[in-house]
N, C-alpha and C positions, 0 to 999 in steps of 0.2 A: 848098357844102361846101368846107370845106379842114381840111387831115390838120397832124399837128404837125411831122413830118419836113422837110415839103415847103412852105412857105409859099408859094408861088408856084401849088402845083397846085392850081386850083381848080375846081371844077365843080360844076354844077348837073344834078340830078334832078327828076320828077316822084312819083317813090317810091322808098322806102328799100330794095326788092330791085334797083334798079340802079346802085345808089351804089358799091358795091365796084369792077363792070367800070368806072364815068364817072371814079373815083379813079383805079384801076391804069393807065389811059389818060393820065392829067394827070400822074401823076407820072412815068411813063413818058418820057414829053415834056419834062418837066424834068431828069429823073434822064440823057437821055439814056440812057436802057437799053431794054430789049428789054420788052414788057409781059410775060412770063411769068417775067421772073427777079422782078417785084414781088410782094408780100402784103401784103394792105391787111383791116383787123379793123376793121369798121364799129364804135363804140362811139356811143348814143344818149344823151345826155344829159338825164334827166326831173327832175321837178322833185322835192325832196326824199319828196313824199308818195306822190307815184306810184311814185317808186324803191323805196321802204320796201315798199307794196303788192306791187308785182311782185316782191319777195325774198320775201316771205310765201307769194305766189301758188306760185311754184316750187320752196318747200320744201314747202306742201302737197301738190303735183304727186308729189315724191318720195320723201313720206311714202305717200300714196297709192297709188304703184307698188309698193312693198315688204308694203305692206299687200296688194293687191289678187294678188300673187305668191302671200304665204301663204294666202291662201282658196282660191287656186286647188288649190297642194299637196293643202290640207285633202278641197277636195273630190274632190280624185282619189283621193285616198287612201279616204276614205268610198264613192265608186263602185263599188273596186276591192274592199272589202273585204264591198260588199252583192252584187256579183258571187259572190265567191267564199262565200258565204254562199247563193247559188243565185236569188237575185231577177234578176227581168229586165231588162234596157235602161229598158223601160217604166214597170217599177214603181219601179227607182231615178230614174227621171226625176222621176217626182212627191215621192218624198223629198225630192230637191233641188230641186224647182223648176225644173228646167230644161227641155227634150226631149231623145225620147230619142236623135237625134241629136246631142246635145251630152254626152250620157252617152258614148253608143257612143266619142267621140272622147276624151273624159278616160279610158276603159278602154284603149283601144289607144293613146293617149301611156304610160301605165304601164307596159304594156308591155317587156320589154329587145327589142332589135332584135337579129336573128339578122345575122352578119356574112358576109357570103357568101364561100365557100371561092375562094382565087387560084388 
């Protein structure tokens, strides 16, 4: 491995979760500095298609999160409102498809939280 700043500091890993501390150490040594005044931003170089892919992959990722938020909303909202409607834990579990421990928990997130008096 070697960083653009530092051409001198080089080092070698067996995996890319050690590379940051084997870098911070080498430039360290070069920089003559302290290794905690160093920040080292691993950047991997892949090859165009792979690159393309993983841009894909983790826009899907958080399309996916935003999506998977709003269903969540949806379904506490629909929990709360077959609650308050008079159906059980139970019987709104099978609505949704979930159990009725996962009900019970979408009804008491909806919830407001009482703030306790100082």
């Amino acid at each position: 491995m070697q960083n653009d700043q530092f051409p001198g500091a080089i080092s070698q890993v067996r995996r890319l979760d050690l590379a940051a501390d084997a870098q911070r150490e080498a430039i360290a040594f070069v920089a003559e500095v302290d290794q905690d005044e160093v920040v080292v931003v691993i950047r991997v170089e892949l090859e165009p298609e792979l690159a393309q892919s993983l841009d894909e992959a983790v826009a899907l990722r958080a399309e996916a999160e935003v999506k998977e938020a709003r269903a969540l909303s949806l379904r506490r909202a629909i929990a709360i409102s077959l609650k308050d409607d008079g159906l059980t834990l139970r019987d709104i579990a099978v609505v949704l498809g979930v159990s009725y421990q996962r009900v019970h928990q979408l009804v008491r997130e909806g919830e407001p939280v009482a703030l306790a008096a100082s």
